[in-house]
C-alpha positions as CSV (number, residue, x, y, z in Angstrom):
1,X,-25.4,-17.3,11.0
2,X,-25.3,-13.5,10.5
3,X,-22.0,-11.7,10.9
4,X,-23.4,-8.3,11.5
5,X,-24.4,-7.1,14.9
6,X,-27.2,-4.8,15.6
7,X,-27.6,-2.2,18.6
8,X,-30.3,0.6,18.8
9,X,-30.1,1.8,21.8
10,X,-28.0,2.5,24.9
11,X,-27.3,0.5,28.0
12,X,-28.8,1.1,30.7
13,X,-26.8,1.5,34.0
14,X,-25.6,-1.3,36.2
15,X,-23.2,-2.5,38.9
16,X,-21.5,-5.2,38.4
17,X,-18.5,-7.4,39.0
18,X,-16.9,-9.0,36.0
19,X,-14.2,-11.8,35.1
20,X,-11.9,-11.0,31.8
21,X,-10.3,-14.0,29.8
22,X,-6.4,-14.5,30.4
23,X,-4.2,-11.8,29.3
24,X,-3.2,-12.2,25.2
25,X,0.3,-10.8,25.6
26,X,1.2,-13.7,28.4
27,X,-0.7,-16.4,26.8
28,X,1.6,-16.2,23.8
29,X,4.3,-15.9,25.8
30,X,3.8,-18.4,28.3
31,X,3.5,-20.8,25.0
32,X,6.6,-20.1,23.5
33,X,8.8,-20.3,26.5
34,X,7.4,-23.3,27.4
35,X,7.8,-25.2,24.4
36,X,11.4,-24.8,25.0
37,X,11.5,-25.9,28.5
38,X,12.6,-28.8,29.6
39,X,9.4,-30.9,30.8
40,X,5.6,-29.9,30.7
41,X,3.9,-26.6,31.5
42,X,0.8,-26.7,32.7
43,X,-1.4,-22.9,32.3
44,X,-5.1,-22.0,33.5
45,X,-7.1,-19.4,32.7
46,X,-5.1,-19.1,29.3
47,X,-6.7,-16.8,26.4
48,X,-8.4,-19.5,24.1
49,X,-8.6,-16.5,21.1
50,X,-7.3,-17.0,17.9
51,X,-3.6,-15.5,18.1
52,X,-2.9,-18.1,20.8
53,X,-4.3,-21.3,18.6
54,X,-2.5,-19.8,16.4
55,X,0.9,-20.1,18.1
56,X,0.1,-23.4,19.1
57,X,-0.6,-24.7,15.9
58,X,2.8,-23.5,14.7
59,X,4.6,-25.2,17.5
60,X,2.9,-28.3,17.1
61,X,5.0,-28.2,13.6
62,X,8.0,-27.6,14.9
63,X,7.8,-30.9,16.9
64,X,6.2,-29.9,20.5
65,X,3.4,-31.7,21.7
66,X,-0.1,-29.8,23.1
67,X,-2.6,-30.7,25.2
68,X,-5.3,-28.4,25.3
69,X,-9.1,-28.4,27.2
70,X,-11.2,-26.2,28.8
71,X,-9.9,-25.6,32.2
72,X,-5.7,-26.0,31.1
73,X,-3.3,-26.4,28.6
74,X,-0.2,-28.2,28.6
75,X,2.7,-28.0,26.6
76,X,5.4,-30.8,26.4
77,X,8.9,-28.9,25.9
78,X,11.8,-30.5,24.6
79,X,14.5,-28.1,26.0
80,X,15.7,-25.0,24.7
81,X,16.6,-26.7,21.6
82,X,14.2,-29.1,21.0
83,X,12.4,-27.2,18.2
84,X,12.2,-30.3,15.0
85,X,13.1,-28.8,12.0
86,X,12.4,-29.6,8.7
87,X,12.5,-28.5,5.5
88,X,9.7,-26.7,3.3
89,X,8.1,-25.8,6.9
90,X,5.1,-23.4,6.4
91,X,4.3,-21.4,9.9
92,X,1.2,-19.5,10.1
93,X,0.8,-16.4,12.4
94,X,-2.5,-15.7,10.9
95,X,-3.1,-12.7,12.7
96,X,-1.1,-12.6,15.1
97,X,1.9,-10.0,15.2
98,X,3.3,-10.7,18.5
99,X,3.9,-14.6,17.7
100,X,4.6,-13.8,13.8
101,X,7.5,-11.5,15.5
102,X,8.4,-13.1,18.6
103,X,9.2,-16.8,16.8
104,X,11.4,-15.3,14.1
105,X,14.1,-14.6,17.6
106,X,13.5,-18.4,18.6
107,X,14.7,-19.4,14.4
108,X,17.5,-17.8,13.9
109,X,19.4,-21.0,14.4
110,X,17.1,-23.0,12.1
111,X,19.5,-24.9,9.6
112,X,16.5,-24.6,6.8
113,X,14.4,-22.0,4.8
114,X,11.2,-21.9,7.1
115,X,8.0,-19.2,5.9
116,X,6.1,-16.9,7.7
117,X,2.7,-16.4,6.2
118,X,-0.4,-14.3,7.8
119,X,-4.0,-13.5,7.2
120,X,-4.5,-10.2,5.1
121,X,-4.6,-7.7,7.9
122,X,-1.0,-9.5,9.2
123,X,0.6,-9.6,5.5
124,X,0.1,-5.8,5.6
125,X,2.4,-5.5,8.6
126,X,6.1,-3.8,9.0
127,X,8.2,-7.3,9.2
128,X,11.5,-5.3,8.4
129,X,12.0,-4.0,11.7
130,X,12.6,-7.4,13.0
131,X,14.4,-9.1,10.4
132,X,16.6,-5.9,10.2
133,X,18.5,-6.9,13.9
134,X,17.7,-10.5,13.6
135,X,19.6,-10.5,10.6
136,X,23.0,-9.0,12.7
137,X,23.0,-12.1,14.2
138,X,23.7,-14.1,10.9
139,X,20.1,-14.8,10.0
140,X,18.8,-14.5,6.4
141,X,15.7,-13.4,5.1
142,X,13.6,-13.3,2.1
143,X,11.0,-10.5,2.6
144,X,7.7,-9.5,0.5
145,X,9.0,-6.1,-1.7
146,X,6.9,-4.1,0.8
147,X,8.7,-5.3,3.9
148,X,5.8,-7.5,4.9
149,X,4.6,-11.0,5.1
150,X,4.9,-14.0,3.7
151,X,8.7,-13.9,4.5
152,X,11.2,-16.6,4.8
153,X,13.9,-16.9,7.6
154,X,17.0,-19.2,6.9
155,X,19.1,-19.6,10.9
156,X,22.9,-20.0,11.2
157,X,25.2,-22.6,13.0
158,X,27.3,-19.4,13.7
159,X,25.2,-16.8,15.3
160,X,26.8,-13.4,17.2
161,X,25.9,-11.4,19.5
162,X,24.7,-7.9,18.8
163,X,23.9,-4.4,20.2
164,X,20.5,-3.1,19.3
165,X,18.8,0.3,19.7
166,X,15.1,-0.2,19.4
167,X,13.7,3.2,18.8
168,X,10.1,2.7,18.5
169,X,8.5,1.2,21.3
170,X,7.7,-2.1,20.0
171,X,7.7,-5.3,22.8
172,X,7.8,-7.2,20.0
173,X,10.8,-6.2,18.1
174,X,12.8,-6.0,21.4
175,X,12.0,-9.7,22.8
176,X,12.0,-11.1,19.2
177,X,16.1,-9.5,19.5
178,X,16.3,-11.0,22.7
179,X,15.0,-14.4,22.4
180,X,17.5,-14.3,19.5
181,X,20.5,-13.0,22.5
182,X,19.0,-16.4,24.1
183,X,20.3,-18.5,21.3
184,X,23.4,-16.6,21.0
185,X,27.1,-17.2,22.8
186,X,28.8,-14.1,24.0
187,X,26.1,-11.1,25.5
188,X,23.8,-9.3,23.3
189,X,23.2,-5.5,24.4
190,X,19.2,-3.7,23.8
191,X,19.0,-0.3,24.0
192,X,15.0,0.1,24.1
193,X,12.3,2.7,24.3
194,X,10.1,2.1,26.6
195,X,7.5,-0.6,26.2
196,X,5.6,-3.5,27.4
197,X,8.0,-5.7,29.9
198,X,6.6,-9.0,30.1
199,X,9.4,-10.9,28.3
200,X,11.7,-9.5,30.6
201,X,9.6,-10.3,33.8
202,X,9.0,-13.5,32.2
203,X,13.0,-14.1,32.1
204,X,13.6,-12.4,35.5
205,X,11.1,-15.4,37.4
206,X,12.4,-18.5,35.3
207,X,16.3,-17.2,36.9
208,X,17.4,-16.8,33.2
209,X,20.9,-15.0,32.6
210,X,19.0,-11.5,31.6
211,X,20.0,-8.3,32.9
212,X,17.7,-5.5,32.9
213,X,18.7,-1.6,34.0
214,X,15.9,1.2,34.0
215,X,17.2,4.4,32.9
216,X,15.0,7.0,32.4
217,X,14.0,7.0,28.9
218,X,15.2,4.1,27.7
219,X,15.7,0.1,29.5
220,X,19.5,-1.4,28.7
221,X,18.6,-5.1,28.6
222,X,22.0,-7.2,28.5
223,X,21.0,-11.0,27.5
224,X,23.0,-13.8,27.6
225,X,23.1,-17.2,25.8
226,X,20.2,-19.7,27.6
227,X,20.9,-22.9,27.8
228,X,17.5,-24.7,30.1
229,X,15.0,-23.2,30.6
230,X,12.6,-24.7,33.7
231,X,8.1,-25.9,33.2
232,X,5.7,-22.5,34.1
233,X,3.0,-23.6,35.4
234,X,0.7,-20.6,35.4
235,X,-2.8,-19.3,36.2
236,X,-2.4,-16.2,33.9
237,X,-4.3,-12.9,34.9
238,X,-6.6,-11.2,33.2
239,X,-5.9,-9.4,30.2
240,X,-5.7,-5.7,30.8
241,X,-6.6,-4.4,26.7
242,X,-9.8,-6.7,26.9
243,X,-10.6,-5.2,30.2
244,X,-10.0,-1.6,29.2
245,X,-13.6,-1.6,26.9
246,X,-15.4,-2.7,29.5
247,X,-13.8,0.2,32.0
248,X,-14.7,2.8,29.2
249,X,-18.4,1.7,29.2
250,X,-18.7,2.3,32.7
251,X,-16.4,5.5,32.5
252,X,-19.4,6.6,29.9
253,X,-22.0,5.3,31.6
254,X,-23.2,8.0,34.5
255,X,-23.8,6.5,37.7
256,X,-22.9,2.6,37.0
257,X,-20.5,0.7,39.0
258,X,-17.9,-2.2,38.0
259,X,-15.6,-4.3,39.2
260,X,-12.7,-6.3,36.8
261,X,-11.3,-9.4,38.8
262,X,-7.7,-10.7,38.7
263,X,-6.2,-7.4,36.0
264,X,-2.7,-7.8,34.6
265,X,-1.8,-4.1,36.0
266,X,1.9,-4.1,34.5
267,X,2.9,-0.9,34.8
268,X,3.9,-0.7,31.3
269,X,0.8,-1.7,30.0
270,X,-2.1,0.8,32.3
271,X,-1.5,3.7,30.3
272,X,-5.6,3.9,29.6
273,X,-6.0,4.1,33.4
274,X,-3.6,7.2,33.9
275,X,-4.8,8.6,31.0
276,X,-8.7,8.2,32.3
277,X,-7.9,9.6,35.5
278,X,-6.1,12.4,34.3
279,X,-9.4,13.3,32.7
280,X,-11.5,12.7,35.8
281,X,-12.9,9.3,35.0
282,X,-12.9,7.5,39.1
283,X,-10.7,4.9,38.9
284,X,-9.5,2.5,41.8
285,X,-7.2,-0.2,41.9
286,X,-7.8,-2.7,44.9
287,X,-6.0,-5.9,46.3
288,X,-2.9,-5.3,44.4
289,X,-0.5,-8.0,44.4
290,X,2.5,-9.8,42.7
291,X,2.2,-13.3,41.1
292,X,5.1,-14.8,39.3
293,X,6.7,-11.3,38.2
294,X,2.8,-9.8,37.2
295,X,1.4,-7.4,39.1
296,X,-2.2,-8.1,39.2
297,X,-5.4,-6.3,41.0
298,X,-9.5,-5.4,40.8
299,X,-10.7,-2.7,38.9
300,X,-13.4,-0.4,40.4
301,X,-15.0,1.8,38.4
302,X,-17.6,4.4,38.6
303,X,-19.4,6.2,35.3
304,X,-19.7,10.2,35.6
305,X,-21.4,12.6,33.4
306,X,-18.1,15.1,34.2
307,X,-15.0,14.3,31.7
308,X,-12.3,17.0,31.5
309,X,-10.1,17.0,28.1
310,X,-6.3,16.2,28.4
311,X,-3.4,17.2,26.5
312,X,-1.9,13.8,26.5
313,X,1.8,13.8,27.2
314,X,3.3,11.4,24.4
315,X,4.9,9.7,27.5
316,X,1.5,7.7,27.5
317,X,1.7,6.0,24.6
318,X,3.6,2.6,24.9
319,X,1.6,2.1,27.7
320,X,-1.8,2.7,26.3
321,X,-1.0,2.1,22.4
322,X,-3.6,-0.7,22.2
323,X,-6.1,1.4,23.6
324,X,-6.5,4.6,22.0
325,X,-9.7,3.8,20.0
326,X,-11.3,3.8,23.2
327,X,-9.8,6.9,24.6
328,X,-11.0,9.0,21.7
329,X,-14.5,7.8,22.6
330,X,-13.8,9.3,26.1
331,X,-12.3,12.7,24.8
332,X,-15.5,12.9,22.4
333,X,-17.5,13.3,25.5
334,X,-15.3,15.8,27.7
335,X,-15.3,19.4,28.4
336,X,-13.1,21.0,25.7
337,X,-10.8,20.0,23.3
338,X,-8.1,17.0,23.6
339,X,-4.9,15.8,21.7
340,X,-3.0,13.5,21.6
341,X,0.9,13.0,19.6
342,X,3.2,11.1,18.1
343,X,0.5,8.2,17.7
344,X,2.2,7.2,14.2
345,X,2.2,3.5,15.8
346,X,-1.3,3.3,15.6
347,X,-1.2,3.2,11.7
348,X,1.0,-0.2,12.0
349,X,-1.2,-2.3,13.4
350,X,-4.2,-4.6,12.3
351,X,-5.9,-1.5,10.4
352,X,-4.3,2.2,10.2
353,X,-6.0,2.9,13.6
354,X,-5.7,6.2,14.2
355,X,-7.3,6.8,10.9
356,X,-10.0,4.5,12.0
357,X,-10.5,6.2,15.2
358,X,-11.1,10.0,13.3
359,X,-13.5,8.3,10.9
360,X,-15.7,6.9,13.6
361,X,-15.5,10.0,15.8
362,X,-16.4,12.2,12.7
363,X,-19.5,9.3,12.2
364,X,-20.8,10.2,15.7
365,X,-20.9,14.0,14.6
366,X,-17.2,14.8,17.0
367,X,-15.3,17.3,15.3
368,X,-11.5,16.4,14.7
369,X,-8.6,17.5,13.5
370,X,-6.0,14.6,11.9
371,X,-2.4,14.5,10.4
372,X,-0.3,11.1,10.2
373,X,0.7,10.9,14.2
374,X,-1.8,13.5,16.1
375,X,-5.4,13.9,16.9
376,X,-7.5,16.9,17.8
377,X,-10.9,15.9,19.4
378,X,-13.7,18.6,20.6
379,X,-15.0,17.0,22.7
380,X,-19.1,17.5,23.3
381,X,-20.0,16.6,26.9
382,X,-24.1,16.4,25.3
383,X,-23.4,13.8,23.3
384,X,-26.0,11.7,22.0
385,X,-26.7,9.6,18.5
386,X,-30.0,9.4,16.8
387,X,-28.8,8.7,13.3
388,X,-28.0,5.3,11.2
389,X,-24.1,4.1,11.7
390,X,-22.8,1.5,9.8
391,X,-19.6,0.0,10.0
392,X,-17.6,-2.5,7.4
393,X,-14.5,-3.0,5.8
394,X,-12.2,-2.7,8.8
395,X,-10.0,-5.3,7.9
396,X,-11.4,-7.1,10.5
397,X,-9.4,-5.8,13.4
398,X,-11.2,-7.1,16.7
399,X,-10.3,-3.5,18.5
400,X,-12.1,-1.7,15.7
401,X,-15.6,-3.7,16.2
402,X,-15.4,-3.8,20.0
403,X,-15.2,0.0,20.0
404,X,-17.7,0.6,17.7
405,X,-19.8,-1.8,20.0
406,X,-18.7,0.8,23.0
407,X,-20.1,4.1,21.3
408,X,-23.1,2.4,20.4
409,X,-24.2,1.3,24.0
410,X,-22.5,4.3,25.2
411,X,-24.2,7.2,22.8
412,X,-27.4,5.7,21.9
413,X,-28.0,5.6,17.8
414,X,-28.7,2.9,15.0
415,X,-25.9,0.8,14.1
416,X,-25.1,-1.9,12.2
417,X,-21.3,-3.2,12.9
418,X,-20.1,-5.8,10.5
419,X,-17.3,-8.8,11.0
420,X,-18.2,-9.6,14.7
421,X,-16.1,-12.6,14.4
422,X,-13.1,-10.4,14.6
423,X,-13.3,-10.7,18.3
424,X,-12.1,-14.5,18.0
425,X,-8.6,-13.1,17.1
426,X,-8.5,-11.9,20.8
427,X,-11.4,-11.6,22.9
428,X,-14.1,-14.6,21.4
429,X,-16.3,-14.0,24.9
430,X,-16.7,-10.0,24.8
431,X,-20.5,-10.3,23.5
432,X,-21.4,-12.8,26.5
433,X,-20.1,-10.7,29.3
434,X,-21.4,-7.7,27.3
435,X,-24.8,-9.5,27.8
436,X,-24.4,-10.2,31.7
437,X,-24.2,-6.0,32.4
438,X,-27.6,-6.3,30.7
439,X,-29.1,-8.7,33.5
C-alpha cells in the first residue's frame, strides 16, 4: 500500500458538523495517573494514536495491567507505588515526547538503571532539560553526548524536595518536576512560564495535595508528596491541535461552514483561536461547559476571503505552539505582512518546525523572511497554486503532513505529500473525516 498521498485540486466548500478523536495531551495523562491509582480507570473516547499505545505499552512493563477496545480502555492501578520494577527494563516512548518526559518524574524513585529509547525524530530531542531538575531530587542519569535519547534514569530511596524555575514554557518539563514533587516528602516549589495546565487541572479534580497560584507571568505551583491517588473514569474531549487543521480549512475556505463537537478549550491551549480572530477569521465558541476540570465547547466556524495580518504578540505562543504551521498558512493569505517572535520552541520538536513552515511557504511562492526564533510572512490575499509540490523527508512529523494536506485543499496545486502514516503518531483518522467534508 502506497505511502504517498496525492491532491490536485482544491476543496470545494461545505458545511458541516464534525467529531475530533480524544484529546492527545489528556489521553496520556489520563494513562499515567491512572496506572498509579488505586483500582481501575475506565476512559472513552480516548485517542487510539500512536503516542498513547505507546505509553501503554510501557506501563504494561512496569507491571500495570490494560484493557483496551474500541469504545474504552481500562487501566488496573496498583497505587501510587505500584509500578514493578526490574532490572535491564527497556521503555520505549517511540515518538512520544510528552510520555518520554512525563514518566522520567514518575522514576525517580526506581531502585534500578531503567532506558529511555525513541524513534529517530524523538532521539533528536532536548532530554537535558528534564533530567537537569529531576536530577535535584537525587536521580541519576546517563544521557546521549547530545543531550538526547536513549538515556538511562537510576531513582533514589532518598529523594528531596526542590525549587524549580522553568523558563521555557514546556508542560512537560514542569509536570515531569512535579510528578517527581509527587514522590517526594517535604514540598517541592515550580516557578513556571506559562504553559499548558492539564496536569495541574488533572491534580486539582483527583483532591491531590497541589497548590497552584497565577501570577501574572509566571504560575507558582507548590506540590506535595502523594500518597493515593483515586480511579478517573473519563470520557475525554476532543483534542483541540487535531481540531485546529480542520478550523484552518474552513478559515481558508470562503463561504464554508463547520462545526467541531465536544473541543478541549483550555485556556492555555486556544492560542490558534485568538490568534485567528485577531486576524478576522469568524470564530465562535458555543455550549461552553466544565467537565472534570476541562473546559470544553463547539467550534463554529465560517471561511472568508478577508484575512488581515497580525503582529503576533509573543504572549501567544505557549498557547498556540503546536499550531503555528497552520497559522503561517493563514498569514500567507492576508492583507499585508505578518510576524511572529521568539518561536525558537518550534525548532525542538518532532522536526525544526519553524524551519519547516518557511520552506513550505516559500514552495507555495509566499515570500518570507527567517532567523532562528521569528518569521516574516507577506502575505498575498490572491493566492492560488498551479505548480508541482512535493513533499518528503520531514522526519515524519504528523503536523508537517497534515498541513501540507491543508495548503493543498486550501490553494489548489499538484502535490505529492510523502509519509502519510505520520498521522498514526497522533491523529490516525484525519484522512477519513477529511473525506466526509467532501460528501
Amino acid at each position: 500500500m502506497s505511502n504517498l498521498i496525492i491532491f490536485k485540486k482544491k476543496l470545494k466548500k461545505y458545511n458541516k458538523t464534525i467529531n475530533i478523536p480524544g484529546d492527545k495531551s489528556l489521553s496520556i495523562r489520563w494513562v499515567l495517573f491512572s496506572s498509579l491509582a488505586s483500582g481501575i480507570s475506565k476512559a472513552q473516547n480516548l485517542l487510539m494514536s500512536e503516542d498513547v499505545f505507546s505509553a501503554i505499552s510501557a506501563l504494561k512493563k512496569l507491571g500495570i495491567k490494560v484493557v483496551v477496545n474500541k469504545k474504552f480502555c481500562k487501566i488496573y492501578g496498583k497505587g501510587f507505588n505500584g509500578y514493578k520494577f526490574k532490572k535491564n527494563l527497556t521503555l520505549n516512548a517511540r515518538n512520544s515526547g510528552t510520555f518520554g518526559r512525563l514518566i522520567l518524574g514518575f522514576l525517580v524513585d526506581s531502585p534500578f538503571h531503567i532506558k529511555i529509547i525513541g524513534d529517530k525524530s524523538l532521539s533528536r530531542r532536548d532530554f537535558k532539560r528534564v533530567a537537569d531538575p529531576l536530577t535535584k531530587f537525587g536521580a541519576k542519569f546517563k544521557l546521549n553526548k547530545n543531550r538526547t535519547l536513549p538515556l538511562t534514569i537510576k531513582g533514589s530511596d532518598n529523594l528531596k524536595p526542590i525549587r524549580y524555575k522553568e523558563v521555557r514554557g514546556s508542560a512537560q518539563c514542569k509536570s515531569s518536576v512535579m510528578f517527581a514533587g509527587m514522590k517526594t516528602k517535604g514540598k517541592t516549589t515550580i516557578y513556571a512560564k506559562k504553559s499548558r495546565n492539564h496536569s495541574e487541572l488533572f491534580c486539582k479534580h483527583l483532591g491531590l495535595p497541589i497548590k497552584v497560584i497565577n501570577k501574572k507571568s509566571y504560575d507558582l505551583i507548590e506540590v506535595n508528596q502523594v500518597k493515593k491517588i483515586k480511579p478517573i473514569n473519563y470520557k475525554l474531549p476532543s483534542d483541540i491541535s487535531s481540531a485546529s487543521f480542520f478550523i484552518v480549512l474552513t478559515a481558508l475556505s470562503n463561504k464554508s461552514k463547520l462545526t467541531i463537537k465536544n473541543v478541549n478549550v483550555n485556556s492555555t491551549r486556544v492560542g490558534i483561536i485568538t490568534i485567528l480572530k485577531r486576524m478576522g477569521v469568524k470564530i465562535y465558541l458555543k455550549n461552553k461547559r466544565k467537565y472534570k476540570g476541562e473546559m470544553i465547547a463547539d467550534i463554529s466556524i465560517y471561511g472568508s476571503d478577508k484575512i488581515k495580518s497580525i503582529n503576533c504578540p509573543s504572549k501567544l505562543n505557549s498557547g498556540a505552539i503546536d499550531e503555528f504551521l497552520l497559522i503561517f498558512l493563514v498569514a500567507a493569505k492576508a492583507s499585508g505582512i505578518s510576524y511572529f517572535k521568539d518561536l525558537e520552541e518550534l525548532n525542538q520538536k518532532e522536526s525544526p518546525r519553524l524551519k519547516w513552515g518557511a520552506k513550505i511557504l516559500k514552495m507555495i511562492g509566499v515570500k518570507t523572511k527567517l532567523t532562528n526564533s521569528s518569521i516574516k510572512i507577506y502575505g498575498n490575499p490572491d493566492l492560488k497554486i498551479d505548480k508541482k509540490i512535493i513533499i518528503k523527508k520531514f522526519l515524519k512529523d504528523h503536523r508537517v503532513f497534515m498541513t501540507s494536506v491543508i495548503a493543498a485543499l486550501s490553494f489548489g496545486g499538484n502535490w505529492k505529500i510523502h509519509d502519510k502514516d505520520s498521522i498514526n503518531t497522533s491523529f490516525p483518522s484525519f484522512l477519513k473525516i477529511l473525506n466526509s467534508l467532501k460528501k
